[in-house]
Every structure is written in structure tokens, then in C-alpha cells.
C-alpha positions in Angstrom: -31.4 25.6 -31.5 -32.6 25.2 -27.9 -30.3 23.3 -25.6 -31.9 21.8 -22.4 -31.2 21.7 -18.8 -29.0 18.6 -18.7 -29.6 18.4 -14.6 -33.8 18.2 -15.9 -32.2 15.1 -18.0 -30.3 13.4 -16.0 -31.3 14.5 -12.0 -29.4 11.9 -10.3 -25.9 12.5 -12.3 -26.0 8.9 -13.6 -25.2 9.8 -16.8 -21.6 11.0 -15.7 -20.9 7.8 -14.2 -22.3 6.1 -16.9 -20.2 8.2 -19.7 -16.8 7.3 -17.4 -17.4 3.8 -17.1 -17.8 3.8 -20.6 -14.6 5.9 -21.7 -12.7 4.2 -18.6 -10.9 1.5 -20.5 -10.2 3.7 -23.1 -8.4 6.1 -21.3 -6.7 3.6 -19.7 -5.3 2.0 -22.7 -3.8 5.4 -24.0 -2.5 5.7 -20.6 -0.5 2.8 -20.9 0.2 3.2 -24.6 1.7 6.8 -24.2 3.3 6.1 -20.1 6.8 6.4 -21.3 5.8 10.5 -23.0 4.7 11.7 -19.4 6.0 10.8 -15.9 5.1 8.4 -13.8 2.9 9.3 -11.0 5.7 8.6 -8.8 7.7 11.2 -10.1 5.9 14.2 -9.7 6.1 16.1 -6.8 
């Protein structure tokens, strides 16, 4: 199976922002749901 170039694909690295802003409130919701397992950010040092 031949994999492409992805920088051939996607020259402009739109497709990472794209793929954040897609997985960015998801992430952020198991953030919140799981806060109290890891500590805050004001606790680490």
C-alpha cells in the first residue's frame, strides 16, 4: 500500500488546523470531565 506525501496533500498545513478545530471541543469536554484526576494548571510547577 503506498502512502503519499501528506505536505503534497495539504501544502499550506490547513488540514492540521482544520483537524484541531474539529477535535477542540472534544478535548475540552474530557478536560473538564476528568479536571479533578490531574492537577490544575496552577499547581504544577
Amino acid at each position: 500500500m503506498h502512502v503519499p506525501d501528506r505536505r503534497s496533500l495539504d501544502p499550506t498545513g490547513k488540514g492540521r488546523i482544520r483537524w484541531s478545530a474539529r477535535w477542540k471541543p472534544a478535548l475540552n469536554a474530557f478536560a473538564i470531565t476528568f479536571a479533578d484526576r490531574w492537577p490544575s494548571e496552577g499547581t504544577q510547577q
